[in-house]
C-alpha positions in Angstrom: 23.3 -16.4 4.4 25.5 -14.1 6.5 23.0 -14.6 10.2 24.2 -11.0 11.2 23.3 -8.5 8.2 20.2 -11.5 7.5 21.0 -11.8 3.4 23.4 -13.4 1.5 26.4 -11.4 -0.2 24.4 -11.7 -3.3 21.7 -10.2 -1.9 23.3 -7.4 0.1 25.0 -7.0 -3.5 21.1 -6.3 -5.5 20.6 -4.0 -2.4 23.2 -1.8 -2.8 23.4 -1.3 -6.4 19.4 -0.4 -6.0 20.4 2.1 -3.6 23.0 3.4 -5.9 21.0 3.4 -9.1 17.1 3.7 -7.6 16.2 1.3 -9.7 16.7 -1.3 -12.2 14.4 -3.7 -14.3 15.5 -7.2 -14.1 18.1 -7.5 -17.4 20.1 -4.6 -15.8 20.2 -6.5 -13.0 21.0 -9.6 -14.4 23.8 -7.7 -16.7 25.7 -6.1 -13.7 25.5 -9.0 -11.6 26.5 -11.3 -14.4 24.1 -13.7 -13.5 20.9 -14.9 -16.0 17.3 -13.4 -15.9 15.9 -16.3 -14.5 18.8 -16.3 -10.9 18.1 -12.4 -10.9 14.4 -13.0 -11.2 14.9 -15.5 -8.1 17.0 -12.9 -5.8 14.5 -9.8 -6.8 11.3 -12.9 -6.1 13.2 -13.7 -2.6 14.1 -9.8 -1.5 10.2 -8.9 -2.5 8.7 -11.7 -0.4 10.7 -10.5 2.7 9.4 -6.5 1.3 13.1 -5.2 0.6 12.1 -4.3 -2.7 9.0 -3.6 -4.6 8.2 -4.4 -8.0 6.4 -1.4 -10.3 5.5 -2.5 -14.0 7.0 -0.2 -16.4 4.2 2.6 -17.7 5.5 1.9 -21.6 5.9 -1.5 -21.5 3.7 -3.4 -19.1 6.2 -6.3 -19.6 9.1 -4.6 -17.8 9.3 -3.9 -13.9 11.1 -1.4 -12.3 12.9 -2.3 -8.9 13.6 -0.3 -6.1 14.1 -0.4 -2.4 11.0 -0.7 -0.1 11.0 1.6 3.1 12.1 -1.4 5.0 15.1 -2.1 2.5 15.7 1.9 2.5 16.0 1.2 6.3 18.1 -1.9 6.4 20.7 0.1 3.9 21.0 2.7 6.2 21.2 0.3 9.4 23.9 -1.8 7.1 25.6 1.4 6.6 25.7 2.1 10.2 27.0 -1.2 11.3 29.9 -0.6 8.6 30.8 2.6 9.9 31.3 1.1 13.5 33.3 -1.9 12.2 35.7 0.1 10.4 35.3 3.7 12.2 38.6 2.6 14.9 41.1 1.7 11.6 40.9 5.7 10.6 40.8 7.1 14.5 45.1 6.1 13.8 44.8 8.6 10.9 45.9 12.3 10.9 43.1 14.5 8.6 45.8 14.7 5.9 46.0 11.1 5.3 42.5 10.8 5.5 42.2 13.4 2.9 44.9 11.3 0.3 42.7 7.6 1.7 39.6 9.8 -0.1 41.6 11.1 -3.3 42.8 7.9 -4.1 39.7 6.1 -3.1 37.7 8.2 -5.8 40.6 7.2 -8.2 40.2 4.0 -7.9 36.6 4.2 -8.1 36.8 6.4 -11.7 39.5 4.0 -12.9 37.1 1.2 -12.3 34.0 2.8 -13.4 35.9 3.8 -17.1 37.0 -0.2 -17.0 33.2 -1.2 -17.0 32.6 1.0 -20.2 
């Protein structure tokens, strides 16, 4: 468990794909983390018990939750988020706005290229 952020990378990981997606029932979990129902039941049990998450059962099927950040996980994301931008805020100061502007462009490239490699 990383002491300053509080969760383990796994963990951080479940955060931020439920503040990506707003939420996710536990096999969509399971499938983009690559990890069996049972270890994503156990991260979504242990995130839930310290009320980063809350659990809502599904209104078709009872069976299913849905899973999405609590108030206090909304919070912690954006404080994470924060803390991030600090870190890393010096590395772009050296940057004119033109190279900032390619960093983005090939960023989101990247990020497409990846996102059609997951299809």
């Amino acid at each position: 468990m990383n002491k300053e952020l509080g969760l383990t990378f796994t963990q951080a990981t479940v955060l931020f794909m439920l503040k990506k997606k707003g939420e996710l029932n536990v096999t969509e979990l399971a499938d983009i983390l690559g990890v069996s129902k049972s270890a994503a039941t156990q991260l979504i049990d242990g995130l839930a018990k310290h009320e980063f998450l809350t659990r809502e059962s599904d209104e078709i099927d009872r069976r299913v939750f849905k899973i999405k950040l609590s108030l206090k996980g909304l919070k912690y994301m954006e404080s994470l988020r924060k803390k991030v931008f600090c870190k890393f805020s010096f590395v772009f100061e050296s940057l004119t706005k033109d190279e900032l502007n390619q960093l983005v462009k090939i960023t989101n490239k990247l990020i497409k290229k990846n996102e059609k490699n997951k299809e």
